[in-house]
NUDRENBA-333875 format. One record per residue: residue in one letter; y, x, z of N, C-alpha, C in turn. Coordinates in steps of 0.2 Angstrom, whole numbers, padded with zeros to 4 digits, always signed. Example, Ala and Ser with C-alpha at 12.3 -4.5 7.8 and 13.67 -1.06 7.14 Angstrom:
! NUDRENBA-333875
A-0028+0066+0039-0022+0062+0039-0016+0066+0039S-0011+0064+0035-0005+0068+0036+0000+0064+0039
! end
This chain:
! NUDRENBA-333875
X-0215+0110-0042-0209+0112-0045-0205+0107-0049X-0210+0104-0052-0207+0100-0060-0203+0094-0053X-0206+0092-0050-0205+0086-0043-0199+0086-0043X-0200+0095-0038-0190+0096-0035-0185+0095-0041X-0185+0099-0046-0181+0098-0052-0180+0092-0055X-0186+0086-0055-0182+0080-0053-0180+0078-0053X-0180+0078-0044-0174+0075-0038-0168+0080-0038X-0171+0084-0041-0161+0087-0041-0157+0085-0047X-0160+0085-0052-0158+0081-0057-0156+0073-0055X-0159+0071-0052-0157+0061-0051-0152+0062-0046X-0150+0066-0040-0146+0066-0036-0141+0070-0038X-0139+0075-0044-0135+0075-0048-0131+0071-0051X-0135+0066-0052-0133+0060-0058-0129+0055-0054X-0131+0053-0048-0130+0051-0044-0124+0051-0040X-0123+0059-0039-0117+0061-0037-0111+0060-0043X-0112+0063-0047-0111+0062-0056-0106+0055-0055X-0111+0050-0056-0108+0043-0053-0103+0041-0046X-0106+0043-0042-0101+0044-0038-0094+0046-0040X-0093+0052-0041-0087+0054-0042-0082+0050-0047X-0086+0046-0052-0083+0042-0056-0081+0036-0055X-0083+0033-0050-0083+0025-0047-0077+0030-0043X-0079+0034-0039-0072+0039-0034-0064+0040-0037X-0064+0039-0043-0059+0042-0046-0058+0035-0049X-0061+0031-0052-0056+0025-0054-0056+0020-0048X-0058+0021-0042-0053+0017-0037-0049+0023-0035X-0048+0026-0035-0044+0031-0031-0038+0028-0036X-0036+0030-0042-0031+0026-0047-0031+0021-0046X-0035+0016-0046-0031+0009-0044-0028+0009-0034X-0030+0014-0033-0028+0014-0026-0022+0014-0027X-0020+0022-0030-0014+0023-0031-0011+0020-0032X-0012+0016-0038-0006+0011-0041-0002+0006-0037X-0011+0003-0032-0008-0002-0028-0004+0001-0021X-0003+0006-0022+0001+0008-0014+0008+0010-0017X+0009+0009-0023+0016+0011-0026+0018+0001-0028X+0014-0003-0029+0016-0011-0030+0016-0015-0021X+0022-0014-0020+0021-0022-0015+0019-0026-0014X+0012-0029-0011+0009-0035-0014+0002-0033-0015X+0000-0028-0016-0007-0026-0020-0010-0021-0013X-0017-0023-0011-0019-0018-0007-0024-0014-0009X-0024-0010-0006-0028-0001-0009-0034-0002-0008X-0034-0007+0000-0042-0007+0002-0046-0011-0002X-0040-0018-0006-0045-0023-0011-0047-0020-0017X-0041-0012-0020-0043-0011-0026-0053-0005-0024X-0053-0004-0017-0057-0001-0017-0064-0005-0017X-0063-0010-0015-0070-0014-0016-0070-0016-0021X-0064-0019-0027-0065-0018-0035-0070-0015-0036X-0069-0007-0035-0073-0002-0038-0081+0000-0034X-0082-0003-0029-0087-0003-0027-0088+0004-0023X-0080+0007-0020-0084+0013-0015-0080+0012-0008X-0078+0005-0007-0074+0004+0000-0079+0008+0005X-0084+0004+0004-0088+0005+0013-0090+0013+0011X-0091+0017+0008-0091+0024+0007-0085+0028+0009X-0080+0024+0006-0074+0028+0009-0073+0028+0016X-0074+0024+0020-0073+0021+0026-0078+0027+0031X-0084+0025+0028-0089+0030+0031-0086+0037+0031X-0084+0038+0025-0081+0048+0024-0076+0050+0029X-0071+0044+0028-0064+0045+0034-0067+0047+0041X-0071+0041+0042-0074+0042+0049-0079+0048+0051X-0082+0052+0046-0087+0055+0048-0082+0063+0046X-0076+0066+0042-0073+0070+0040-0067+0069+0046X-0067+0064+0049-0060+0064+0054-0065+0065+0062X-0071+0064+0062-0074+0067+0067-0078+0074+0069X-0074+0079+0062-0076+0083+0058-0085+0084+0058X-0089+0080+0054-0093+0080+0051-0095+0080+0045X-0096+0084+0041-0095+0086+0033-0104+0085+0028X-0104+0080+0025-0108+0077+0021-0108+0078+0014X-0111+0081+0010-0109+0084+0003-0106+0075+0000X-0111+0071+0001-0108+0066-0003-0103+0063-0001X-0100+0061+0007-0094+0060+0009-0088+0065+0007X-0088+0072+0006-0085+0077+0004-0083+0073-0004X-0086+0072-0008-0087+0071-0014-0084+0065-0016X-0085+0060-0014-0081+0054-0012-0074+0053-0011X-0073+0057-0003-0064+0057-0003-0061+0061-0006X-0064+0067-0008-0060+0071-0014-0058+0066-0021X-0062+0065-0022-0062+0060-0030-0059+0054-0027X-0057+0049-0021-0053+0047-0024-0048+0048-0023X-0048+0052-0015-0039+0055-0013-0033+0061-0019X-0038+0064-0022-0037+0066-0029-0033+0061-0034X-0037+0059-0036-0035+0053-0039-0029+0050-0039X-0030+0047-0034-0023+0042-0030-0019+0047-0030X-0019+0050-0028-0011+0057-0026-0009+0057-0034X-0012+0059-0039-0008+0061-0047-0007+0053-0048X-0011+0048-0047-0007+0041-0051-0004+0040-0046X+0000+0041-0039+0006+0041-0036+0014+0046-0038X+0010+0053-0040+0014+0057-0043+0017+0055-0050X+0013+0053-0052+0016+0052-0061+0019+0046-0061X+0019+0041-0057+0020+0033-0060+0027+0031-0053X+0027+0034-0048+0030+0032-0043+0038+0030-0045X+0040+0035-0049+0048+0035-0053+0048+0027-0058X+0044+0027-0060+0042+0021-0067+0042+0013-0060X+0037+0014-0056+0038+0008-0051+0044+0007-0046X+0047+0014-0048+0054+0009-0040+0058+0009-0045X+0057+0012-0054+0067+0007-0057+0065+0002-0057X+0057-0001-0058+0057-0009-0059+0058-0013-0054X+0058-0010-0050+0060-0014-0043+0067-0013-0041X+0070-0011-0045+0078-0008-0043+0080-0013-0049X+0079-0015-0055+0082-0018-0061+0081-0024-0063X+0074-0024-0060+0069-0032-0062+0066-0035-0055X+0070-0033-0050+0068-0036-0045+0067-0043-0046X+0068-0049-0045+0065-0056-0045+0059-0056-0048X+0059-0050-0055+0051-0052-0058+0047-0048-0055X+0046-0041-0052+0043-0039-0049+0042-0042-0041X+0046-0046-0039+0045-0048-0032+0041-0054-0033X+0041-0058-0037+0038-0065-0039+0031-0062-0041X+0028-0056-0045+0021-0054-0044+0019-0052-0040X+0025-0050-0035+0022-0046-0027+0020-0053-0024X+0023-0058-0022+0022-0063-0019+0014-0068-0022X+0013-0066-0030+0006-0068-0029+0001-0064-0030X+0001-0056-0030-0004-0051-0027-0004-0052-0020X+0000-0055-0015-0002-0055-0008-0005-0060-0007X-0003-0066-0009-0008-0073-0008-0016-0073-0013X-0015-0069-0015-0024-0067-0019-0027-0064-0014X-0025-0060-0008-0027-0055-0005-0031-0062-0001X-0028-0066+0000-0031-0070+0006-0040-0074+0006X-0043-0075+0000-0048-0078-0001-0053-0073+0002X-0052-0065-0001-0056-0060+0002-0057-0058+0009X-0051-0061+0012-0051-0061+0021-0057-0069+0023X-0052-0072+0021-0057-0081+0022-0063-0081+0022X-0065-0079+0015-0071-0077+0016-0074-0076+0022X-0072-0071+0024-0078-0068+0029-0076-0072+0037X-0068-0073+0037-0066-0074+0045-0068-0085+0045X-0070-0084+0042-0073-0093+0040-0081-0093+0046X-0082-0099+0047-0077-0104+0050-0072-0103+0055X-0066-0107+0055-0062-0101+0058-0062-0105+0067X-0060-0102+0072-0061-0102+0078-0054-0102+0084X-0053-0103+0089-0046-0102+0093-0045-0093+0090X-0048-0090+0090-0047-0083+0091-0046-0080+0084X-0048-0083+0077-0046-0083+0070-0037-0086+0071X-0036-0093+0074-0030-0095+0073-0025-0092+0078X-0025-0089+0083-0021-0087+0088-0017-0079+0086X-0025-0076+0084-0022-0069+0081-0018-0073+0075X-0020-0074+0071-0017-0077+0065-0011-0079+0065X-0009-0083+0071-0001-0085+0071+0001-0078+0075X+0000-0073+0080+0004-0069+0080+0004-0064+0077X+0001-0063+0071+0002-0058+0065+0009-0063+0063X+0007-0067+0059+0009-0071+0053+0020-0070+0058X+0019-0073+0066+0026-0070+0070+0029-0062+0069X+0026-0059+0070+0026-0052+0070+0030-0050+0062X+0024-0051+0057+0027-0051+0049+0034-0053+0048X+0036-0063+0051+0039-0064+0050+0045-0062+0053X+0046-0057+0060+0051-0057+0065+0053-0049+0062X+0050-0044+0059+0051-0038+0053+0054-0041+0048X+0052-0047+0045+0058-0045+0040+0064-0050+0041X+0065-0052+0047+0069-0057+0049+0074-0050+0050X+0073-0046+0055+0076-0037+0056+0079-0035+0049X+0075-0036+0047+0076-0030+0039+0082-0033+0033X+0081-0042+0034+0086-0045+0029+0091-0043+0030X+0093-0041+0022+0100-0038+0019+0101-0034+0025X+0096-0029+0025+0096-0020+0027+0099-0017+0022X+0098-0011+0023+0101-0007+0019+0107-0001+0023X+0105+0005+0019+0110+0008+0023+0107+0013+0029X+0098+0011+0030+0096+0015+0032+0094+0022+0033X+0095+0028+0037+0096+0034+0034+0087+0036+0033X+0085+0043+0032+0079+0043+0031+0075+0047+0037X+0076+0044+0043+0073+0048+0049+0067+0049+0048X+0065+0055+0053+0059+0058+0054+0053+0052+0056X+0056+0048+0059+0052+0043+0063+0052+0037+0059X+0055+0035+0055+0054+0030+0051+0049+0032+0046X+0051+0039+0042+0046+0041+0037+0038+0041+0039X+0039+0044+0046+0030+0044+0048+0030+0038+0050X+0032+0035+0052+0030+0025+0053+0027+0024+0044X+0032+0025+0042+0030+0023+0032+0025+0026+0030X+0022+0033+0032+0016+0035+0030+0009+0031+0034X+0011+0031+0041+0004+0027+0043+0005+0019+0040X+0010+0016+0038+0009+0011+0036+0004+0011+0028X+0007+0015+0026+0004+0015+0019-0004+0019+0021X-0006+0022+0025-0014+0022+0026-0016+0016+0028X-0014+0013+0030-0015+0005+0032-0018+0001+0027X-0014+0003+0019-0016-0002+0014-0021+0002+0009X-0021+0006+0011-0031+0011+0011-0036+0008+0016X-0036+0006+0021-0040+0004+0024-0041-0003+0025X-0035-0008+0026-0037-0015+0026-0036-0018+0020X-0042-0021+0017-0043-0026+0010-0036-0032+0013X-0033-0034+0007-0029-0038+0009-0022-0038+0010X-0021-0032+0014-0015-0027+0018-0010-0024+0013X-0006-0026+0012-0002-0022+0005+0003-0017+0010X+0002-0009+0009+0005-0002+0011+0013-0004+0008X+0011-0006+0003+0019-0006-0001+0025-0012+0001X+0023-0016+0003+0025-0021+0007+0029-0019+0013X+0026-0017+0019+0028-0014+0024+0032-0009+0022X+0030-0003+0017+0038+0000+0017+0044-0004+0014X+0043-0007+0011+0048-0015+0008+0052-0014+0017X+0048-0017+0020+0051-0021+0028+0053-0014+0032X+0051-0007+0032+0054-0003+0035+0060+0001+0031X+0062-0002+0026+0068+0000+0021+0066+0008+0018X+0060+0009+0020+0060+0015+0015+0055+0014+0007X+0055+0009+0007+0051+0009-0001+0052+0013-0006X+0058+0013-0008+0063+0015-0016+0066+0024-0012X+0067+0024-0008+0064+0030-0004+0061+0035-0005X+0055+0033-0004+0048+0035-0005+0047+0038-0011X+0047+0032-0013+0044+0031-0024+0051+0038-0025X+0058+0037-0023+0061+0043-0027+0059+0050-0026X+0058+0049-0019+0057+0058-0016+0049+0060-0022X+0045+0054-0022+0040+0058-0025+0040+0060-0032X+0045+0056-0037+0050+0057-0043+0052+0062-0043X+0056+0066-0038+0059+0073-0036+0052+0079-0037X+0049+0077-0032+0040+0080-0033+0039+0084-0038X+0038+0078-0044+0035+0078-0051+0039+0080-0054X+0048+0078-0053+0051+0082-0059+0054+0091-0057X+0050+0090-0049+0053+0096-0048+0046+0102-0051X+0041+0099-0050+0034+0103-0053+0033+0104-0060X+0036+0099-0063+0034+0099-0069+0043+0100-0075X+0048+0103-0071+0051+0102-0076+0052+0109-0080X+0055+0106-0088+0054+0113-0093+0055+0120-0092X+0063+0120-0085+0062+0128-0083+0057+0129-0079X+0053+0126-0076+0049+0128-0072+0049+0124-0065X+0045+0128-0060+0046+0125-0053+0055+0123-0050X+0058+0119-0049+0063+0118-0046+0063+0118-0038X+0063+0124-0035+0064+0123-0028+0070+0119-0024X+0075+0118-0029+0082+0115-0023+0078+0106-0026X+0073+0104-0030+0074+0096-0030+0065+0097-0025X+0062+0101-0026+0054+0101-0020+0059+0101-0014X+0062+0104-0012+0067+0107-0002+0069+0100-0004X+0072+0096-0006+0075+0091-0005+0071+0085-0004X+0065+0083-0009+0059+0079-0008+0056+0080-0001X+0054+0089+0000+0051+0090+0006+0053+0085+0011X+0058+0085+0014+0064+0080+0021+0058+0073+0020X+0056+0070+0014+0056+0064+0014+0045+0064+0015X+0044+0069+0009+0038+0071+0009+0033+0071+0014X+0035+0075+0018+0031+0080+0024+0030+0075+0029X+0036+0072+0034+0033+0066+0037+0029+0062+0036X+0030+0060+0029+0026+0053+0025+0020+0056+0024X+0018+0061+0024+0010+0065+0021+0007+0065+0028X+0012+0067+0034+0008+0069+0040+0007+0061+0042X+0011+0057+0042+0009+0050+0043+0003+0047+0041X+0003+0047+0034-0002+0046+0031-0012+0046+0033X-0010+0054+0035-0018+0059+0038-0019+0056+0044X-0014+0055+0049-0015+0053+0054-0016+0046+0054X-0012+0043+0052-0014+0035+0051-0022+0033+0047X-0022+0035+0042-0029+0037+0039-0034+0036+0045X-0035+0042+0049-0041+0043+0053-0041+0040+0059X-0034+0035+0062-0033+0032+0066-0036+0026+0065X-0033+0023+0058-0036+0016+0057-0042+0016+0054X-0043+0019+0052-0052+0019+0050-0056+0019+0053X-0056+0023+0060-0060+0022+0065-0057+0016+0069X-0051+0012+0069-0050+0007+0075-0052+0001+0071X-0050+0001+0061-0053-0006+0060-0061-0006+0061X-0064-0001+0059-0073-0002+0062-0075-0004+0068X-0069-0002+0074-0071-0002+0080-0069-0012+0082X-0062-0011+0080-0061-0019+0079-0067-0023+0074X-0069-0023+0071-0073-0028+0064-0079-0029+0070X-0080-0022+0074-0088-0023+0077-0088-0026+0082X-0082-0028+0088-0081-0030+0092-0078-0037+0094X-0072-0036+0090-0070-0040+0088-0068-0044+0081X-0072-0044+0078-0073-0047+0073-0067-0053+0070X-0068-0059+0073-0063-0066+0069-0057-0064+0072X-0055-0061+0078-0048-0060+0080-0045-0054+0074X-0051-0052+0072-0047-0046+0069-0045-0048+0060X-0050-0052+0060-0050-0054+0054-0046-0061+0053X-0043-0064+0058-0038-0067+0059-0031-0065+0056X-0031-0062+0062-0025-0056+0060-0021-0053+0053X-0028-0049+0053-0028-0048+0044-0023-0055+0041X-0026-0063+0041-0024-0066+0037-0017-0068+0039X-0014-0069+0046-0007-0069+0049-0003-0065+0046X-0006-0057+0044+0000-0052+0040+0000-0055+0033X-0007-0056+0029-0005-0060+0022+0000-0066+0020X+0000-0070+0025+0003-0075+0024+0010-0072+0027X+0012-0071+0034+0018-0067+0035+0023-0061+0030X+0019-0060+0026+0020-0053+0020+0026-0056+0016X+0023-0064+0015+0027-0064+0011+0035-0068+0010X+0036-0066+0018+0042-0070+0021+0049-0068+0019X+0044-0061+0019+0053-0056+0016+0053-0055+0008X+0049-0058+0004+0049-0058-0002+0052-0061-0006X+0059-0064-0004+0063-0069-0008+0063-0065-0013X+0062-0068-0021+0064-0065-0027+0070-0063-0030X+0075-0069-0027+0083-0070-0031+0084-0066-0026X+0086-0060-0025+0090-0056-0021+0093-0051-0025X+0097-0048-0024+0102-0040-0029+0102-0037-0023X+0105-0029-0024+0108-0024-0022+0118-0028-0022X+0120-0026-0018+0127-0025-0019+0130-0020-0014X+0134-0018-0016+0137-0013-0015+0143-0013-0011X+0143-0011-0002+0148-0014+0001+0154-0012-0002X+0157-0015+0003+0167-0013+0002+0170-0010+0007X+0175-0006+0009+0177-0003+0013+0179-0009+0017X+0176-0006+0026+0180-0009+0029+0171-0014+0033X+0169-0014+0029+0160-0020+0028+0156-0018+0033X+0153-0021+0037+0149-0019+0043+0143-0019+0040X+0137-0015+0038+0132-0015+0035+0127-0011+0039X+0121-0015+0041+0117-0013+0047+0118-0010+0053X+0126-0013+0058+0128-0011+0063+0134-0005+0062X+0136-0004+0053+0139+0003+0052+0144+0001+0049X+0152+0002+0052+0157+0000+0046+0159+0006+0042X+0157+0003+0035+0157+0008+0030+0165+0011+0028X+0165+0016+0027+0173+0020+0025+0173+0019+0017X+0178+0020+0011+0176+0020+0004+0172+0028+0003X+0174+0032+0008+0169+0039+0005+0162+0040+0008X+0160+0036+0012+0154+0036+0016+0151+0031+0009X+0154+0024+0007+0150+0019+0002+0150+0025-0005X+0154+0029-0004+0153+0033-0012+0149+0037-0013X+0144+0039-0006+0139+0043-0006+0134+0038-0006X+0133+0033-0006+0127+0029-0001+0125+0028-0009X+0119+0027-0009+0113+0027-0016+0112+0020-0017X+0115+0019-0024+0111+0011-0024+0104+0008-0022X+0100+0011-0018+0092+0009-0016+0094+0006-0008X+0101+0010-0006+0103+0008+0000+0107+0003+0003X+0110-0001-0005+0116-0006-0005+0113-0010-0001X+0115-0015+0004+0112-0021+0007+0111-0027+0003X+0104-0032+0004+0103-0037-0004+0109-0043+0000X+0108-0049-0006+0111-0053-0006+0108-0058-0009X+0105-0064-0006+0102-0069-0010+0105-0075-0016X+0102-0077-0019+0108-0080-0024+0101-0085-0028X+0107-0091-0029+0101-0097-0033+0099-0095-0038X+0093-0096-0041+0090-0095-0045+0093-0100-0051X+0092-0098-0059+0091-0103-0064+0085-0107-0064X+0087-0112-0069+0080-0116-0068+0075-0110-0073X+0078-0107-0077+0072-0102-0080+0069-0099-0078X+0074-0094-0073+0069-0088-0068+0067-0090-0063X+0066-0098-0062+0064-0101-0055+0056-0102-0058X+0055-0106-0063+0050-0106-0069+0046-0099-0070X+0050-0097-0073+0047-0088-0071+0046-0085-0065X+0047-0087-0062+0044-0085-0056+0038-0086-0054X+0037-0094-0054+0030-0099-0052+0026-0095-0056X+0028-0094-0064+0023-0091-0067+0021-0084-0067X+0024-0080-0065+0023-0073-0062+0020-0073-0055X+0021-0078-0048+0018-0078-0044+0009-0080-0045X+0010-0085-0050+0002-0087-0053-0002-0081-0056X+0004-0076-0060-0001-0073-0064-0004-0067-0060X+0002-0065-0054-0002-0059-0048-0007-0062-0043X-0008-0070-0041-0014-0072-0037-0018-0071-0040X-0021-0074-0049-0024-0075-0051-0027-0067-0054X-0021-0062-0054-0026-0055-0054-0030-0052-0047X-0027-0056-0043-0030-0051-0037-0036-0055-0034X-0034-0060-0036-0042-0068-0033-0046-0062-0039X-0046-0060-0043-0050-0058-0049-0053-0053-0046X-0049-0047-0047-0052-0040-0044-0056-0042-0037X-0054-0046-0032-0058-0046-0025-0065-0049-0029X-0065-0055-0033-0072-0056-0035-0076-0052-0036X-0073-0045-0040-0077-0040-0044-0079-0036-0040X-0077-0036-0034-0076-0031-0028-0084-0034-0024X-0083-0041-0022-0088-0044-0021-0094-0041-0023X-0095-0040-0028-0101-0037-0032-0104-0031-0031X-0106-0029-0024-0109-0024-0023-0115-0019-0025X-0111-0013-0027-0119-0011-0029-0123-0007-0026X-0129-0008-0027-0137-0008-0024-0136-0001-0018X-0133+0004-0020-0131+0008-0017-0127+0010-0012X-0124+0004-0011-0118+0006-0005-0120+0001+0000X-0118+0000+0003-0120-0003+0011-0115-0011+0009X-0116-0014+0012-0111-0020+0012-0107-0020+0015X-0098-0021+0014-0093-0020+0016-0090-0024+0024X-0096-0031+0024-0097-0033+0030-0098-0029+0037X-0101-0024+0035-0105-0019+0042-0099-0014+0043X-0094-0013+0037-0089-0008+0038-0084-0006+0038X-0080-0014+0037-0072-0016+0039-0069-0014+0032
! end
């Protein structure tokens, strides 16, 4: 009797732990799928529960139920959802105000992302370098489309396109979710409806149903996206890593380096003028007085030599955060499987 008490006591403790490592990558997950540049899957191996989660997705999307994989994706999927809920309003005005600085740390959180792929896709091969260049095409022919967008309305099919993307940077280490909604024009989109959410939940009268109905339009696709994409890609990057290993891991590196093609920093919003064709539409002055400045088309412009300066040094100080985290990540503990065997 003293035996079983225990082992239930140790796998208590165990679980105890678990749920803690589960809920600070789940936060850093969050954070990084509201940052462009940052991926979810590298803040999970930060915290040492990548290859757990991977396993949970896969074995709850085959509907097979493990108290410890239960345990796991509640603590980080929890997680992640309130530091996406609280901070999403806070990350898209910096990106609406301070863009060149926020863009120039997006652009060296994606080149950090790169070491932790090399790693493994080393030494590299015809099938590392060929995926690689038609990733790196692909990335850069997306935001080739998308330069000085704007203007996009918020379809049904775009929004769920934005959700499976953003499962995407849950799953691939190195892969920034918030990037690709960058290149699908609904980033600042997104981050607002979930603003709406929060201030609709939390404000001093109470629940606000006309600003949740309004958020819903943007919400609902992006959540059904998300579930789907989720249990898509985490069974397909496992089945890829196992099968196809260097093409896949190739690849991976073709969208890192490609990511950061549409990342020019000196860019604005401006605000058309009657009469201005903007993404195929010519705008009227009462059609431009509804359009939201998140919608304005950018516009590139030369930098000073200061915020050129600041820039280099903001790009350095986002590689050498995320070169950091992947080290830390690297450090697996005794307890989890190697993230080699699990994508």
């Amino acid at each position: 009797m003293a035996h079983a008490s225990h082992d239930s006591d140790e796998t208590a403790g165990q679980e105890s732990l678990l749920v803690v490592r589960g809920t600070v990558g789940g936060v850093l997950m969050g954070l990084a799928n509201l940052v462009p540049g940052i991926s979810g899957g590298t803040m999970l191996l930060a915290a040492g529960v990548y290859p757990g989660f991977l396993q949970a997705v896969a074995e709850l999307s085959t509907l097979r139920f493990r108290r410890r994989s239960l345990l796991l994706f509640a603590s980080i999927a929890g997680s992640a959802a309130l530091a996406i809920l609280l901070l999403a309003g806070t990350i898209k005005e910096l990106v609406e105000t301070q863009r060149w600085i926020m863009y120039s740390l997006f652009i060296g959180l994606t080149f950090g992302g790169v070491p932790l792929v090399w790693t493994r896709a080393r030494p590299a091969n015809p099938a590392v370098v060929i995926s690689g260049l038609a990733a790196f095409g692909l990335m850069a022919a997306m935001a080739w489309v998308d330069a000085g967008g704007g203007g996009r309305g918020p379809s049904s099919f775009w929004l769920f396109l934005s959700g499976v993307a953003g499962a995407s940077a849950m799953i691939l280490p190195g892969v920034s979710g918030g990037y690709l909604l960058l290149l699908l024009g609904q980033y600042e989109r997104i981050l607002g409806a979930v603003d709406q959410v929060k201030a609709g939940l939390l404000g001093s009268g109470g629940p606000n149903l006309d600003l949740l109905g309004e958020a819903a339009v943007v919400v609902i696709p992006v959540g059904l996206g998300v579930v789907i994409g989720t249990a898509l890609v985490s069974n397909g990057v496992r089945w890829l890593l196992e099968h196809h290993e260097k093409a896949t891991l190739g690849a991976l590196l073709g969208l890192l380096f490609g990511a950061v093609v549409g990342l020019w920093p000196f860019q604005v919003g401006v605000e058309p003028t009657p009469g201005e064709t903007v993404a195929g539409q010519v705008w009227t002055a009462a059609e431009i007085a509804e359009l939201e400045p998140e919608d304005w088309p950018v516009r590139r412009h030369t930098p000073t030599p200061g915020q050129a300066a600041g820039s280099l040094a903001l790009v350095a100080l986002g590689l050498g955060t995320t070169v950091a985290i992947g080290r830390l990540g690297a450090k697996t503990p005794p307890d989890e499987p190697a993230p080699a065997q699990s994508g």
